[in-house]
Structures are given as C-alpha cells and as structure tokens.
C-alpha positions in Angstrom: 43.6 186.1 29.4 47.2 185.9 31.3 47.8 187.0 34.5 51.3 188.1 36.2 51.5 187.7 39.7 53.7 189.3 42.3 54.7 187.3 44.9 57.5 187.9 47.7 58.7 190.1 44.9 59.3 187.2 42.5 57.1 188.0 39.2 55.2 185.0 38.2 52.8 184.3 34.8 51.7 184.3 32.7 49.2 182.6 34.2 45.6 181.4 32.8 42.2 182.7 35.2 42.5 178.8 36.2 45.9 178.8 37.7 45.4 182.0 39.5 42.3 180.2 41.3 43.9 177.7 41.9 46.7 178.4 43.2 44.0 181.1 45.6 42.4 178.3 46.3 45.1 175.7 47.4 47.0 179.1 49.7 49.9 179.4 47.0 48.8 183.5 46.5 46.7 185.7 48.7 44.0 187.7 47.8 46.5 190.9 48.7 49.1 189.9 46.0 49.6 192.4 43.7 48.9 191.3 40.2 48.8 192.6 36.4 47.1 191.8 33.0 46.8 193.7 29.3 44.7 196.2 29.9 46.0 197.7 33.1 47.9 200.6 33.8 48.8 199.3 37.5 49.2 196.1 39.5 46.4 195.7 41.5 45.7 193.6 44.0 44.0 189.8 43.1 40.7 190.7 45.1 39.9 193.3 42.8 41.0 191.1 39.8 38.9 188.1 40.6 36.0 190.2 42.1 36.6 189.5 45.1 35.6 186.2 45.3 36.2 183.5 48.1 39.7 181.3 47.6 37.5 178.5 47.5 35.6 179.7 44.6 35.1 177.6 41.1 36.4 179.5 38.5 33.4 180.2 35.3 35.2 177.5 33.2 34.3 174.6 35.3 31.6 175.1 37.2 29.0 173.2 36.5 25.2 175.3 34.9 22.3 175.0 37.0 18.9 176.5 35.1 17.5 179.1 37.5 13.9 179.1 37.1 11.9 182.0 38.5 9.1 181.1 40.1 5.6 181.1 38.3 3.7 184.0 39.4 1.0 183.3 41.4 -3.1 182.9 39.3 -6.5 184.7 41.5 -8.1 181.8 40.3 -11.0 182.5 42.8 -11.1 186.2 41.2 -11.3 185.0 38.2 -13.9 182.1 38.7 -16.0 185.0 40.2 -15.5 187.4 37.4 -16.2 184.8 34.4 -19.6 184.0 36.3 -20.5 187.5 36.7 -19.5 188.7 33.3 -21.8 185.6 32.4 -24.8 186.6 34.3 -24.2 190.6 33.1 -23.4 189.2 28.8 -26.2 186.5 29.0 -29.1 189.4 30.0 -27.7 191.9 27.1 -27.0 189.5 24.5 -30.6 188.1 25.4 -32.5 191.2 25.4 -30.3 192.9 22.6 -30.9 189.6 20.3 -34.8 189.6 21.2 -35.3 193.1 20.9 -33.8 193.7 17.5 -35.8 190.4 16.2 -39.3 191.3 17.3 -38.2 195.1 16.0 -37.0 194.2 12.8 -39.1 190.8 12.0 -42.5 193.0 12.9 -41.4 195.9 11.0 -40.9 193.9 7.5 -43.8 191.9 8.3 -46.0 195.1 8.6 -43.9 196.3 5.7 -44.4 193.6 3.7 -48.2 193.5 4.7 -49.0 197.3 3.9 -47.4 196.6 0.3 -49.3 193.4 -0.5 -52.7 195.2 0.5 -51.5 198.2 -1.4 -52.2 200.5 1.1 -52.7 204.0 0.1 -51.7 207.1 2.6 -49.7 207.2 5.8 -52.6 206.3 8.1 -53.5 203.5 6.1 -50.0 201.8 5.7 -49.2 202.3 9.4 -52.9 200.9 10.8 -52.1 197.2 8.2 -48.3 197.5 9.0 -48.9 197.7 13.0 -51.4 194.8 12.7 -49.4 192.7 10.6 -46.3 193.5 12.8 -48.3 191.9 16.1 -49.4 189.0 14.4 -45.8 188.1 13.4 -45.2 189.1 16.9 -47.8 186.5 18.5 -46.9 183.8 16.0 -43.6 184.0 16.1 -42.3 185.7 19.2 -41.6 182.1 21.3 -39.4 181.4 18.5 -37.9 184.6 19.2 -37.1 183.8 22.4 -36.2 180.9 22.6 -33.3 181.4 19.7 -32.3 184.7 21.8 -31.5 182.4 25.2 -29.8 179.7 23.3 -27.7 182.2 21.2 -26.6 183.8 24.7 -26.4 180.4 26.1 -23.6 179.9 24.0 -22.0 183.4 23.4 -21.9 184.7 26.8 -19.5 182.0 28.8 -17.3 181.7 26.0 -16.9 185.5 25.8 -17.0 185.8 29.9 -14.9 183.0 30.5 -12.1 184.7 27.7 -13.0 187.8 29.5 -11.8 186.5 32.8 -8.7 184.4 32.2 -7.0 187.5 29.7 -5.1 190.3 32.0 -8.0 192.7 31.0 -9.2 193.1 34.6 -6.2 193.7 37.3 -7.6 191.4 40.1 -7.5 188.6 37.4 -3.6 189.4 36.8 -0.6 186.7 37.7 0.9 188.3 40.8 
C-alpha cells in the first residue's frame, strides 16, 4: 500500500506503511499531516491513517509475535472431590441393592420354576407352594453368594461411574470457572 504525504505543502510518496512510521517516529511528519492513499476520496490526516497510534509505534511488519495465552480457567477441585465421593456413596447403595434384588428375584423364581416342573406339579396351588419352597432354598444356599458378587460389582462400577460423573461439566459447581 503507498501513501502520499502532505507536508509544508510539498507532496511526498509514494511511500510504503514503513516509511510513513518511520519517518512519524524519527519527527520528519506529524500525526496532523494531511495524507492520501487508493481508496480515499480525501486527504486525511496521518492519525486517522495509522489508527492513531503513538510515533514511537512498531509498524505490523516488524514487530516481533508474542503468543498470548489466556489464562486456564480455574478447576473446584474440592467440589468435585466432594461430588465423586457422594455420587459414590449414593451409586454404590443402588447398584448394590438393584444387583441383589434382581438376583435373589430372578435366581428364586427359575429355581422354583424349574422345581415346580421337575415335580410336575399339577394346578396353581400346587406349583406356587413347590416353586415358593424351592425359591427359599436357592435363597438360603445361595444368597451370600448373592451378596457378596452385588458389593464387589458396585465396588467397582460405582467410583468409576462417580468419579466420570464428577470431573465431566455435568454438574455446574464442578465447571472450570
């Protein structure tokens, strides 16, 4: 881009973005000088050509680039520390209870199931009393079994689900601020 400059009524340019700062910069123009480039219908003075910009500024071509980094937003790690361990507590009772109830349910229902059609039980009163009885046997036998796989599948599911829970922006406390 050229510039013309108009200085004690000489006209002087073209002149590259460079010269023009410099020559701001070392006092050979003013900031009030009138000046022109393609593009313009008027001369206008150099303040509102370069911005209006210090003399002593670097022009874009050689200045040097400095990487602005924005700072990193700021983690509630407290908040969510406290979350994970209460999402724990809350998962780990559901997952256990859901876990144990649907395996006693389902494991003493096809036991007593499975009991009332061996024994070939005939009728409705029948097949309930041998499937209820066979259903609390596989109940008794088998319920610390049961258990035990429902706390050690909940063991293991709940802080992994909590602890995703927590450290994702689902919960606003837990957000980067």
């Amino acid at each position: 881009m050229q510039f013309y400059v108009s200085k004690n009524g000489e006209q002087l340019g073209p002149l590259s973005l460079l010269d023009v700062r410099e020559r701001l910069k070392s006092g050979s123009f003013a900031y009030t000088d009138l000046a022109w480039r393609d593009g313009m219908k008027d001369w206008a003075p150099l303040s509102e050509l370069m911005g209006g910009g210090l003399p002593d500024a670097t022009p874009h071509a050689v200045s040097t680039w400095t990487t602005v980094t924005k700072p990193k937003p700021k983690v509630p790690t407290v908040a969510r520390i406290v979350t994970a361990v209460m999402l724990f507590v809350v998962l780990f009772v559901v997952i256990y209870f859901v876990t144990a109830f649907l395996a006693f349910t389902l494991g003493g229902a096809i036991a007593g199931a499975r009991a009332a059609a061996d024994q070939g039980a005939n009728g409705f009163n029948q097949g309930y009393s041998v499937g209820f009885e066979a259903g609390q046997q596989f109940r008794q036998q088998y319920g610390h079994i049961i258990v035990g796989c429902s706390m050690v599948l909940s063991l293991v599911v709940s802080p992994l689900i909590s602890w995703r829970m927590a450290f994702s922006n689902l919960f606003p406390w837990c957000r980067p601020q």
